[in-house]
N, C-alpha and C positions, 0 to 999 in steps of 0.2 A: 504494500500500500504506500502509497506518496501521499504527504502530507504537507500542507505550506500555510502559516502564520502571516500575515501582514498587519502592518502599524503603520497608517499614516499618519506625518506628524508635521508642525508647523513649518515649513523652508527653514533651510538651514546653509544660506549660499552661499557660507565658507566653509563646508564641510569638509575639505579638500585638505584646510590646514589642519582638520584634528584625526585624519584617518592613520597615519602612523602611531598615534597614542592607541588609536583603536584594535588597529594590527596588531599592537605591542602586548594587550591584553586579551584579544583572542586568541594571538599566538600561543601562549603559554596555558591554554584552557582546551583543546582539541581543535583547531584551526588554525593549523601550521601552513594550508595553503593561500597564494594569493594573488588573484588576475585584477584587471583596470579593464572595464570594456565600456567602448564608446559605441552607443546607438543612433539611430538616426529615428526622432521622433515627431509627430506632426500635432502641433498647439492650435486649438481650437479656441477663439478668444470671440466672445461676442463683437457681431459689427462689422468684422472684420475678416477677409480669407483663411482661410487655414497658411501653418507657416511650417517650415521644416524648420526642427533644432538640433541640438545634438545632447543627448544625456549620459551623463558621466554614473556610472556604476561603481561599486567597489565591493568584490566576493572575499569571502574567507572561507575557507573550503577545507575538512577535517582529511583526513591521512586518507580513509577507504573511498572518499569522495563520495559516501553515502547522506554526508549532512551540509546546510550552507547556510552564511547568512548575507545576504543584500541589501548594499545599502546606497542610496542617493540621496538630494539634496532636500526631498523630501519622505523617506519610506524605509523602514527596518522591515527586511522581510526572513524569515528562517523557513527553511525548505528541509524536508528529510523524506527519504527515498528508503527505508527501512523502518515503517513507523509500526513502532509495536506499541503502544498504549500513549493513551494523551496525555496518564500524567509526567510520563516520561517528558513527551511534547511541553509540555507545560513547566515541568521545572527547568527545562534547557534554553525554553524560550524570555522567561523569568531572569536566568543567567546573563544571556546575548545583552536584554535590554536593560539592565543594571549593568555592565561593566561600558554600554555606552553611553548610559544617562552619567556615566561619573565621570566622562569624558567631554560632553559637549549639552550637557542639563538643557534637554529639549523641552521647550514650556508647552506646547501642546500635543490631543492627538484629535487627531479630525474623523479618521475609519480606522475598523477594525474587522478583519476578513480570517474567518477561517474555511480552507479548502481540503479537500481527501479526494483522491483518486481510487478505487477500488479493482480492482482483478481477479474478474472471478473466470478459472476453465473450467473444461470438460475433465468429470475424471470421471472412473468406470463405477465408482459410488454416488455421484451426483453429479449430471449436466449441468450447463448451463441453463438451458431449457427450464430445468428442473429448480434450479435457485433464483431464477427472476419471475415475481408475479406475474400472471397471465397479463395485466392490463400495460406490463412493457413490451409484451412477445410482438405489438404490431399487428397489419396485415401480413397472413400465412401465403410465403413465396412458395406454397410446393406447385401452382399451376404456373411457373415462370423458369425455363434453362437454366437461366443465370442465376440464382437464387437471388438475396435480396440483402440491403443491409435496412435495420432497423435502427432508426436515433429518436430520442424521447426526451421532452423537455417540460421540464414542470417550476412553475413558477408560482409562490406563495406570501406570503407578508408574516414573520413568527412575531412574537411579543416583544421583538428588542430590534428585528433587520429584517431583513430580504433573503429568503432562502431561494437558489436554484440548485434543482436535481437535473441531469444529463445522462442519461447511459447509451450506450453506442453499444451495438450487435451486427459483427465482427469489431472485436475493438480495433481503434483508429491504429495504424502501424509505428510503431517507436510506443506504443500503450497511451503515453498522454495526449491529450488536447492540442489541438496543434496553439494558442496561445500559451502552454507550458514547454511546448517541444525544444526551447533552444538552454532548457538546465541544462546547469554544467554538471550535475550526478548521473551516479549511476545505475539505471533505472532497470529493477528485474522485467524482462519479457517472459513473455509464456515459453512454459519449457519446449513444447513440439506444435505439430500445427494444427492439434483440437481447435473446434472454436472456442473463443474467448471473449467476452465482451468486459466494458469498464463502465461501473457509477460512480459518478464525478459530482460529488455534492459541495455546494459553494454557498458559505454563510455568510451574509456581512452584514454590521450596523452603522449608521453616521451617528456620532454622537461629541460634538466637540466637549475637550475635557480638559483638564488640567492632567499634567504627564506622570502620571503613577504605576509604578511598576502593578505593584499588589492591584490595583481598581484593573488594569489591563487584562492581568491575570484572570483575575475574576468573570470580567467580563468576557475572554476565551474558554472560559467554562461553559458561559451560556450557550455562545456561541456553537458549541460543542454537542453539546446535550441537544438541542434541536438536531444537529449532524446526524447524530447517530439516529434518533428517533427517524429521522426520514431513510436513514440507512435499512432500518428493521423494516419498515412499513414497501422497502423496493424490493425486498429477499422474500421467499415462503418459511412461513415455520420450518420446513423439512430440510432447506440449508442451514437455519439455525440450527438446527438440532445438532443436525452432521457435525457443523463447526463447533458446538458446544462438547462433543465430544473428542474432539481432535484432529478430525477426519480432512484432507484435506480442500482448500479453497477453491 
């Protein structure tokens, strides 16, 4: 499962002078790696044409290249490509944005997004078929050659944000979204070429706040807990079961 944290927070358009103090402290915390990438991004400003810019990035990348954190001039983002439980996600994320609030004390946050990418194959104890609720399976391609891909998009309003659910049948190739596709981790694929599909469930709230680690935290709980709920309510009881027993995804 692929996981990804974001915090946006108020511009910070010297950020540039504090990323060596930043480095200096992730370095020595599991993020000994570290690239500079410049994008080429398009600002949409009321009134006014669209305008090409260029955005400065700065990654800190852990030894197995299975975790990262991202940052620019407005957004901490932490990414994990092995995500085995949130509070894991949560205390690491917790980590990240404490050793860089002590670095350059970011006075706001504007959003906060939490994302999970899901992987579910074929095994000879449960299909895919068999683990996504009928109301995703689609129109039935068996009166078509070419069979079919299925995409499903569900859009909701929870008590704190904006929740979107996504599952793609055949998953998309590289597994993520093609808006995740250019991580720099390293991303399990399906072991053979069973089919595979992916649910991609996407939380976020706007809530401008004063920059606190703990209220962030907390609020990535929420964030979370609606996650999951939409995660149970996409799966049948009989994949849960399977997986509550150990069986594989």
């Amino acid at each position: 499962m692929f996981a990804l944290g974001q915090v946006v927070i108020s511009a910070v358009l010297n950020m540039e002078t504090y990323i060596p103090e930043i480095q200096e402290r992730l370095r020595k915390t599991g993020y000994p790696r570290f690239e500079r990438l410049e994008l080429q991004a398009v600002r949409l400003e009321a009134g006014s044409t669209p305008r090409m810019h260029t955005e400065t990035r700065w990654l800190f990348i852990n030894r197995e290249k299975t975790g990262l954190v991202s940052i620019n001039t407005n957004s901490i983002v932490l990414e994990r490509s092995e995500y085995t439980s949130f509070d894991d996600f949560a205390n690491e994320l917790a980590d990240v944005l404490g050793h860089i609030q002590a670095v350059i004390d970011v006075e706001l946050v504007d959003r906060l997004g939490f994302r999970r990418v899901n992987l579910l194959e074929d095994h000879s104890n449960l299909t895919v078929a068999e683990a996504l609720r009928s109301e995703l399976h689609g129109v039935s391609a068996e009166a078509f050659t070419t069979g079919g891909e299925h995409k499903y998009e569900f859009l909701a309003n929870t008590d704190i944000g904006r929740l979107i659910v996504r599952t793609s049948y055949p998953a998309p190739e590289g597994v993520l979204p093609i808006d995740l596709s250019s991580s720099q981790l390293n991303v399990r694929k399906p072991t053979d070429v069973a089919p595979a599909a992916t649910v991609d469930i996407d939380h976020f709230m706007v809530e401008p706040a004063d920059f606190s680690v703990d209220r962030i935290i907390e609020s990535f709980w929420r964030l979370h807990d609606a996650s999951d709920l939409a995660f149970r309510c996409a799966v049948t009881d009989t994949a849960l079961t399977a997986w509550r027993r150990g069986e594989p995804t």
